[in-house]
C-alpha positions as CSV (number, residue, x, y, z in Angstrom):
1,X,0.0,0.0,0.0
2,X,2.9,2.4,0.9
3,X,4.6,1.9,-2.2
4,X,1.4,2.6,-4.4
5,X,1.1,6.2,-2.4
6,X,4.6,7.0,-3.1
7,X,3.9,5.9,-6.7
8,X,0.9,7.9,-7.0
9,X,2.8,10.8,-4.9
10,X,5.8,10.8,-7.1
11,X,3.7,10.7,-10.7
12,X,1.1,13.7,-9.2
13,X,4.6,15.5,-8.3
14,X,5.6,14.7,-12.6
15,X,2.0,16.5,-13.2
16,X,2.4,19.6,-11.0
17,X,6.0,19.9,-13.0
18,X,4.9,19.6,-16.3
19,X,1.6,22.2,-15.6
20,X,4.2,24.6,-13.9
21,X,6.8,24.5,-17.1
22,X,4.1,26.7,-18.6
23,X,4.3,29.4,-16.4
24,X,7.9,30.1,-15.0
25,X,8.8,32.2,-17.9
26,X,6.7,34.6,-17.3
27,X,6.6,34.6,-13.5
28,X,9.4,35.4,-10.7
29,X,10.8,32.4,-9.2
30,X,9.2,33.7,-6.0
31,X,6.3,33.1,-7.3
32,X,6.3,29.5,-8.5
33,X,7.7,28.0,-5.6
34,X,5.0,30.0,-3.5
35,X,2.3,27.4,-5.7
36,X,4.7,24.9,-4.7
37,X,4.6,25.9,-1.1
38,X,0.6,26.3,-1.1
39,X,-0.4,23.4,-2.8
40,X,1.9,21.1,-1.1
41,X,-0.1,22.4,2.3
42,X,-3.2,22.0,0.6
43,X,-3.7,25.4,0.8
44,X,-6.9,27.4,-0.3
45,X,-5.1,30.8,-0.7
46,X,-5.2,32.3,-4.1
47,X,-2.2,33.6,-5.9
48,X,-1.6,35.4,-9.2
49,X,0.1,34.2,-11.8
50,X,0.4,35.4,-15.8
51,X,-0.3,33.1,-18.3
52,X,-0.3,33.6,-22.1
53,X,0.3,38.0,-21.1
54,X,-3.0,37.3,-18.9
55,X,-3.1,37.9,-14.9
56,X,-5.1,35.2,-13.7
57,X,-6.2,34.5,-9.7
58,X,-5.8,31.2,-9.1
59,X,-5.9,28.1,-6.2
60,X,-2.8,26.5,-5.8
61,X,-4.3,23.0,-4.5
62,X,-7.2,23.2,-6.8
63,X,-7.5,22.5,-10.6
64,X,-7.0,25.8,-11.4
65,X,-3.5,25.9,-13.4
66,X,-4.2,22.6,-15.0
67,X,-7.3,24.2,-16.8
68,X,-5.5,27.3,-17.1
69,X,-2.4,25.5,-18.9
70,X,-5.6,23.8,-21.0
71,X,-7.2,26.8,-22.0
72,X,-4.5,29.7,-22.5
73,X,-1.1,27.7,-23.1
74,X,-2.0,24.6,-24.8
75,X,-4.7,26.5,-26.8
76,X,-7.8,24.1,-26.6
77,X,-9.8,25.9,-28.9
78,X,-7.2,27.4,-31.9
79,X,-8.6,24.8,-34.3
80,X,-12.5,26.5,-34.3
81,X,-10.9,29.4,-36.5
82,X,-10.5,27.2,-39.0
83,X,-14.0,26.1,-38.9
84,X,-15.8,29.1,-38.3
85,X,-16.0,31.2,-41.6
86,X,-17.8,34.3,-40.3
87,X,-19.2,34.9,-37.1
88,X,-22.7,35.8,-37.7
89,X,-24.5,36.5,-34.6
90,X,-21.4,37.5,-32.4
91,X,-22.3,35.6,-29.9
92,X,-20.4,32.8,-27.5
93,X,-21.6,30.9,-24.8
94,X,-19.3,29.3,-22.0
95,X,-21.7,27.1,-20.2
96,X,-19.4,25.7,-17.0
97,X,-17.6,29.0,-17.1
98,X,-15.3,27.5,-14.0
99,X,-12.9,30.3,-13.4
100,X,-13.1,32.0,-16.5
101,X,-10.3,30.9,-18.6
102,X,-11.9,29.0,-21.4
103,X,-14.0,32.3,-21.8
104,X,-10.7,34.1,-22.3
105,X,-9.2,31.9,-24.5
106,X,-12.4,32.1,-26.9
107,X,-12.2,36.2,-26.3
108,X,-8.8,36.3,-27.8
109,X,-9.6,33.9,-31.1
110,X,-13.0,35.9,-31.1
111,X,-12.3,39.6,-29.7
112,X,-15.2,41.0,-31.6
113,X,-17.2,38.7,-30.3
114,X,-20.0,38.9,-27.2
115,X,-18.9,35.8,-24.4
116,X,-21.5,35.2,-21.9
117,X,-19.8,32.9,-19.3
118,X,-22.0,31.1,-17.4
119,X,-20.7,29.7,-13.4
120,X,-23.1,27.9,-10.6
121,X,-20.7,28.2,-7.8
122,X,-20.3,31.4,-5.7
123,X,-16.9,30.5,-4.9
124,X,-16.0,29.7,-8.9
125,X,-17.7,33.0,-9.9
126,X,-16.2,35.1,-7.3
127,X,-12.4,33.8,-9.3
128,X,-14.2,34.2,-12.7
129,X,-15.3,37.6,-12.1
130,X,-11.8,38.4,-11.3
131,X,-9.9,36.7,-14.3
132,X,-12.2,38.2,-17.0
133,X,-12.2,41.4,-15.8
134,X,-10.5,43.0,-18.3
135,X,-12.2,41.6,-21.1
136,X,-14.8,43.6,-21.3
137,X,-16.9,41.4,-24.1
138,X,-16.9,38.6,-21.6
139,X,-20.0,38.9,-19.3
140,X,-20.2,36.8,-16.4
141,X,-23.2,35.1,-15.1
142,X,-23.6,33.8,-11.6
143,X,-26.7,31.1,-13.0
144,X,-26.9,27.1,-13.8
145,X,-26.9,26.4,-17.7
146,X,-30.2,24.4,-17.6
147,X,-33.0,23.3,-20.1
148,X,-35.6,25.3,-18.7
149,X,-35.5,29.0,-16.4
150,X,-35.9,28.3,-12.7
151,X,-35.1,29.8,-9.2
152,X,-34.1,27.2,-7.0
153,X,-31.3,25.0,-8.6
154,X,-29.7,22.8,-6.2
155,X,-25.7,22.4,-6.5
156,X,-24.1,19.9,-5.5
157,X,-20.0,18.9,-5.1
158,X,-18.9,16.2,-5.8
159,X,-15.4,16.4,-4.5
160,X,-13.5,19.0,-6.5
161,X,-13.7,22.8,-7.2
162,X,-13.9,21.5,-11.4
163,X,-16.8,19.2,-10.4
164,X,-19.9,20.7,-8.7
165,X,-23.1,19.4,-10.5
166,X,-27.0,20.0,-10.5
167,X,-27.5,16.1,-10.5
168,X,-28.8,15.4,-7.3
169,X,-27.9,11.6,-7.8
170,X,-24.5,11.4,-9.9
171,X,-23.7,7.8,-10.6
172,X,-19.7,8.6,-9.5
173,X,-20.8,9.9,-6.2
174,X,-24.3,9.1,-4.8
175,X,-24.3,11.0,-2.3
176,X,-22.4,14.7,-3.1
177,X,-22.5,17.0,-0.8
178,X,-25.7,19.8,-0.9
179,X,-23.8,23.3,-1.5
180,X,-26.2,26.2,-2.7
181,X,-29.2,27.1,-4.9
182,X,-28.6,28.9,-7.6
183,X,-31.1,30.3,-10.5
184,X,-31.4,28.5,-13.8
185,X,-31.2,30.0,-17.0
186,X,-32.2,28.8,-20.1
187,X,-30.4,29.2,-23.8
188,X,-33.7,30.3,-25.0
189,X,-34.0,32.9,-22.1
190,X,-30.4,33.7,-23.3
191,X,-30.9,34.6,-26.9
192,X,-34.2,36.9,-26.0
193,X,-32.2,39.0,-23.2
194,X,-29.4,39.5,-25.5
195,X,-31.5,40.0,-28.8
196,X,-29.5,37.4,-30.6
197,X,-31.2,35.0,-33.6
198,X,-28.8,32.5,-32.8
199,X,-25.2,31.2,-31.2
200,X,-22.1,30.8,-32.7
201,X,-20.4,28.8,-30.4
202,X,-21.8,27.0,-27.5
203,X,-19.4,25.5,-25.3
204,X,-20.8,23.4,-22.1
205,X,-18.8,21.5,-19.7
206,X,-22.2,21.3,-17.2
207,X,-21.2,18.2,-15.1
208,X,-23.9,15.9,-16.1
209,X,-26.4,18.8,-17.1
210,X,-25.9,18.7,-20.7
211,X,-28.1,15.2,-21.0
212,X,-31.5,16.9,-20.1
213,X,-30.6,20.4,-21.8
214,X,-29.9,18.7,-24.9
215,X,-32.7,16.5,-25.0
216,X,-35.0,19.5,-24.7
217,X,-32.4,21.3,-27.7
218,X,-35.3,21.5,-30.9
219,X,-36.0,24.7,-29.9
220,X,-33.0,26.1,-30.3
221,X,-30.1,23.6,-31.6
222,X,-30.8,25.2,-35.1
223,X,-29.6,28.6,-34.2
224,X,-26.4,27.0,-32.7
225,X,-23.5,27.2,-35.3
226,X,-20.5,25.0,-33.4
227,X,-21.3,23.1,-30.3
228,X,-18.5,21.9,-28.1
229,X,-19.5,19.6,-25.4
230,X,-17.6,17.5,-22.8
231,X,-19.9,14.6,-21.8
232,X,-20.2,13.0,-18.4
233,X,-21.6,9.7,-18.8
234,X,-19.5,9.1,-15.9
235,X,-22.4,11.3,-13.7
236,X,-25.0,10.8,-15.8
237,X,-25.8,7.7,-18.4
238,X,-27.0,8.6,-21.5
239,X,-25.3,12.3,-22.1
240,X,-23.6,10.7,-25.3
241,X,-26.5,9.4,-26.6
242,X,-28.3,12.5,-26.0
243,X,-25.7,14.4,-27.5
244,X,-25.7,12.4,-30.6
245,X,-29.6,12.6,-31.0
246,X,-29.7,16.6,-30.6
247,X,-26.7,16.5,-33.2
248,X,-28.2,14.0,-35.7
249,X,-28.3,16.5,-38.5
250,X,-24.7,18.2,-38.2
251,X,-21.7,17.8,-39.0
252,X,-18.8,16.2,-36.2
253,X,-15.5,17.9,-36.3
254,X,-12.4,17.0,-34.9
255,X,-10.9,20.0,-33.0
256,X,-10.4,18.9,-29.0
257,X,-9.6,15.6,-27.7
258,X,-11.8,16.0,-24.9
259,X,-14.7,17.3,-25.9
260,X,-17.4,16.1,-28.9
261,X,-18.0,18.4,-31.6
262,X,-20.2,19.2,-34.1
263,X,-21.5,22.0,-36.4
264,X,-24.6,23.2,-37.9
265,X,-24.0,23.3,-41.8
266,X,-27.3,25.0,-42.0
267,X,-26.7,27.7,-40.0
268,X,-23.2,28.4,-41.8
269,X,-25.2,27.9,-45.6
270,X,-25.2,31.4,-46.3
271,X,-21.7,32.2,-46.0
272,X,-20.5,29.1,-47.8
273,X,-23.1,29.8,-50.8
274,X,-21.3,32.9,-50.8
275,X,-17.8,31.8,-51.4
276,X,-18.4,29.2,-53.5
């Protein structure tokens, strides 16, 4: 048993290195061994750090960096330029919006763009608010992404800052601990508050969430022109299936290795009619 700790120890030690190789150029010495220092401690005390020219707050013994690294350095979403011709309704949605880097990474392939980055968790939010405040197309929203508006979503963790869920019942953690309610908001509600026709890119990474919002998608998966989603079969069964069944009449691409992707060739008709 020892030696499988000290296994696991050594290869989460690899990890941390290989996150923090990212960072040290553009940060005193000071201040990666202070990351060091606080998430060897386990502590909860946030630190700046600049990533990619970005100041971002962030939780030493959290996920915070990793996604970071994901986001800003390793550039998770470079490859939607490629696939995204025109934007036509200017408008992005960051369902999970976490601490706000994804958002930012989307803001600086799509600077003309409106984000709306949605975040359940107080706690999350308070981080996200932070980190996108200098962006000032990225608007942040302190609501759960969900298929329907409502004012008493319950939110629930399930063990990790990354992980809090709406599922009351998540098959990798029956019994998660009850946080907060929070108030739903609906991609339809979305569209009419911000007098949009449609969505250009709609990113979720909702913890479970995405099986019932996408199974109640007809109303809107038309206007939607990419759709990047992480699914969580894992907390929910059936969120690939669901996914598949919303997407049944677009197009998959292959742009991130952790996510499924597809796009609406209707929705992009006119501008390809146009350059052909």
């Amino acid at each position: 048993m020892k030696t499988i700790l000290l296994k696991n120890y050594i290869k989460k030690i690899k990890r941390d290195f290989r996150t923090v190789k990212f960072i040290r150029n553009e940060n005193t010495i000071f201040t990666v061994l202070k990351y060091f220092f606080l998430r060897a401690i386990g502590s909860k005390k946030e630190i700046v750090i600049k990533l990619e020219n970005v100041k971002l707050f962030i939780r030493p013994s959290s996920t915070d960096l990793k996604v970071a690294v994901n986001s800003l350095a390793r550039k998770e979403f470079k490859n939607l330029k490629v696939n995204i011709l025109e934007l036509r309704s200017n408008l992005i949605v960051d369902g999970g919006g976490y601490i706000g880097t994804a958002a930012i990474a989307l803001s600086k392939l799509f600077p003309e763009s409106t984000i709306i980055s949605i975040e359940p968790s107080k706690d999350n939010f308070r981080i996200l608010k932070k980190n996108v405040s200098s962006f000032p197309n990225i608007i942040p929203i302190n609501k759960a992404l969900v298929h329907r508006d409502a004012s008493n979503i319950r939110l629930f963790n399930r063990g990790a800052e990354w992980g809090y869920t709406t599922i009351d019942h998540p098959e990798d953690n029956k019994n998660p601990e009850f946080m907060d309610t929070v108030e739903g908001v609906s991609i339809t509600s979305l569209l009419n508050i911000y007098r949009k026709e449609g969505i250009d890119i709609l990113k979720l990474d909702i913890e479970g969430a995405e099986k019932q919002l996408l199974e109640n998608s007809s109303e809107w998966i038309g206007k939607v022109g990419i759709l990047l989603v992480e699914l969580h079969d894992r907390i929910v069964k059936g969120c690939s299936i669901s996914f598949y069944q919303a997407t049944s009449g677009m197009r998959d691409l292959d742009i991130d290795k952790e996510k499924v992707v597809a796009i609406n060739d209707s929705y992009f008709k006119k501008i390809e009619t146009k350059k052909a």
